[in-house]
C-alpha positions as CSV (number, residue, x, y, z in Angstrom):
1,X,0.0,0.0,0.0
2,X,1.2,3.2,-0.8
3,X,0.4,7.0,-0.1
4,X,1.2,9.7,2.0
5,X,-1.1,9.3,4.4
6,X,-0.2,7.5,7.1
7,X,-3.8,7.1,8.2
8,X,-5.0,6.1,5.2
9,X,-1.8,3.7,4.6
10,X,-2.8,2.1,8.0
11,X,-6.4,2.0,6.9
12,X,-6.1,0.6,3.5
13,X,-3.3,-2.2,5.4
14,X,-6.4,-3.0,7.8
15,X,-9.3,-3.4,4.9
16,X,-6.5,-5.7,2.6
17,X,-5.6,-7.9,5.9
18,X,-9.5,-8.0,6.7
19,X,-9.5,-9.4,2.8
20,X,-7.2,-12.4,3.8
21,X,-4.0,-10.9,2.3
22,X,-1.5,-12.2,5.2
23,X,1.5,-9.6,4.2
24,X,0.9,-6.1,3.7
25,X,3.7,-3.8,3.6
26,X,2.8,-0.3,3.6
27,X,5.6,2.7,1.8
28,X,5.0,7.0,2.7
29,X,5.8,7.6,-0.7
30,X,7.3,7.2,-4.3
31,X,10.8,6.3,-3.2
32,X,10.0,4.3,-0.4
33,X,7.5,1.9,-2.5
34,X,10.0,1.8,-5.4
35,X,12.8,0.5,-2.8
36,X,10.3,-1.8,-1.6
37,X,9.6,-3.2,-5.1
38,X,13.2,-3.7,-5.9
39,X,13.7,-5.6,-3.1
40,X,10.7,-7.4,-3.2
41,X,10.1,-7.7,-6.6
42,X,7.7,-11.0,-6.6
43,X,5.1,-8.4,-5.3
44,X,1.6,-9.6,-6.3
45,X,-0.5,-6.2,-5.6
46,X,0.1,-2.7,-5.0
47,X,-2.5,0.0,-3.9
48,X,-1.2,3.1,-4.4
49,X,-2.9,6.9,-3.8
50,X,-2.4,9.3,-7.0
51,X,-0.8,11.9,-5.0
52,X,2.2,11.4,-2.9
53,X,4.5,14.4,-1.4
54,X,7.5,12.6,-3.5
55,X,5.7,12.1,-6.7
56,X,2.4,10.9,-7.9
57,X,1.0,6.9,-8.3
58,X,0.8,7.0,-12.4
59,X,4.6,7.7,-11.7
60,X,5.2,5.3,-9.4
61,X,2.9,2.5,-12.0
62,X,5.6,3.6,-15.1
63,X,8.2,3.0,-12.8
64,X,7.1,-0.7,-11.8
65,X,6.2,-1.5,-15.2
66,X,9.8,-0.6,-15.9
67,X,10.7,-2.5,-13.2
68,X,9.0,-5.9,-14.1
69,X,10.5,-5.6,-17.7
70,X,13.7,-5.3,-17.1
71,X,13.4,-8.1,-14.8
72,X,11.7,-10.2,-17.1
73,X,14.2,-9.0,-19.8
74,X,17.7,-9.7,-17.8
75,X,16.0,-13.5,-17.0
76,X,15.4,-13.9,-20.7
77,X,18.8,-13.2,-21.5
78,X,20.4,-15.1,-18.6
79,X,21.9,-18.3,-19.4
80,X,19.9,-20.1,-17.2
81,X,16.1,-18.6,-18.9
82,X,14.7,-22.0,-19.5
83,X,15.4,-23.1,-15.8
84,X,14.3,-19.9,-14.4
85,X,11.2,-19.7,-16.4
86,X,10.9,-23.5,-15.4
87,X,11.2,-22.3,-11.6
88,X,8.7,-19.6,-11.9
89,X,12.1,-17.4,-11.1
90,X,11.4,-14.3,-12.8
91,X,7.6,-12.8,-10.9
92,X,5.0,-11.7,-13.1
93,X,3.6,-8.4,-13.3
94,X,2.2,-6.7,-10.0
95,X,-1.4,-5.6,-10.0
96,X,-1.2,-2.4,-9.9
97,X,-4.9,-0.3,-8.4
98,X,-4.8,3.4,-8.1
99,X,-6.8,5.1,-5.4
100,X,-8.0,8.7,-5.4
101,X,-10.8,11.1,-4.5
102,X,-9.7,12.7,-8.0
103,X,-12.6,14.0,-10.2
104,X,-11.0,14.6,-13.1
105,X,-13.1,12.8,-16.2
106,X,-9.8,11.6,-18.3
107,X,-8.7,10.2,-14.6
108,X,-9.3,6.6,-15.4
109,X,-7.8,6.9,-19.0
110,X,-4.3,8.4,-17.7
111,X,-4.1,5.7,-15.3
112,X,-4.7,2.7,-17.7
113,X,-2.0,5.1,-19.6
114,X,0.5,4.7,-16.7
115,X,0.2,1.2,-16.4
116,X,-2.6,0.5,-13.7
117,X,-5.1,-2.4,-13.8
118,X,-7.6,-0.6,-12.3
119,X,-8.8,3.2,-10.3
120,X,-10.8,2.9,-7.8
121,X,-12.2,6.6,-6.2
122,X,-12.1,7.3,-2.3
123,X,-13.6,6.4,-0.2
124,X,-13.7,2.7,-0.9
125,X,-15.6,-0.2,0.2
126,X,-14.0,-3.6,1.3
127,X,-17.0,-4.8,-0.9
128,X,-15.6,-2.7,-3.8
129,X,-12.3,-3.2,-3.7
130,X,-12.5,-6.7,-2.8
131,X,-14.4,-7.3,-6.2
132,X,-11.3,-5.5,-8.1
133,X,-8.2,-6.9,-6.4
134,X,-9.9,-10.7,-6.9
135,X,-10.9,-10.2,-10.5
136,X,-7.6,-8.6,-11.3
137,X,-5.5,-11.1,-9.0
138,X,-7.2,-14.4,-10.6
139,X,-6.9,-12.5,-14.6
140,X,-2.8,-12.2,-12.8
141,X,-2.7,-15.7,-12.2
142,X,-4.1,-16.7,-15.6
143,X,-1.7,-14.8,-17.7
144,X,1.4,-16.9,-16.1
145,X,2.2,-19.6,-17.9
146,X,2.5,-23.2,-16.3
């Protein structure tokens, strides 16, 4: 989870744990999530606000996308591809979901843009984004190949 709230970072934790979702790591901001990610790059979802003090969430989805390619890319040309393709080594792409009590019309649009699965306004409902993260987790699951 990531925004620059720490409230609603704490909050959005709480409704993903009520969801079932065992880990939940939670970043203030931009740099922080990114760090998170290159660490932890077998990252299954993020939730990230739009605005954060150290940048916004469409950056932040460019960025991972980024990420997750150059990952995929440097396993591809690694010697050992067809073993760590085999292994499941190299982690499919996160679902990304951006949160926001933006009201901009084209709001939805620059997200796909940036690289986000989904937008989801504020406040949201467990209900809500329980529908979203399943439907986008299980499409996640379906593009990896066995």
């Amino acid at each position: 989870v990531v925004d620059d709230s720490p409230l609603n970072l704490t909050l959005t934790a709480r409704l993903l744990r009520s969801m079932g979702f065992s880990t939940v790591s939670t970043a203030l901001g931009l740099v922080e999530a990114l760090n998170h990610f290159r660490e932890f790059p077998r990252t299954q979802l993020v939730v990230t606000d739009l605005h954060l003090v150290d940048g916004d969430g469409m950056e932040l989805a460019l960025e991972l996308r980024a990420i997750a390619a150059t990952t995929t890319a440097d396993n591809a040309s690694s010697s050992f591809s067809l073993r760590a393709s085999l292994e499941g080594s190299s982690p499919p792409r996160p679902v990304i979901i951006g949160l926001s009590g933006a009201t901009e019309e084209d709001i939805v649009e620059q997200c796909t843009q940036a690289g986000m699965d989904a937008f989801l306004r504020k406040p949201v409902s467990r209900d809500l984004l329980l529908q979203v993260v399943t439907r986008w987790l299980l499409e996640r699951e379906r593009s990896v190949p066995t």
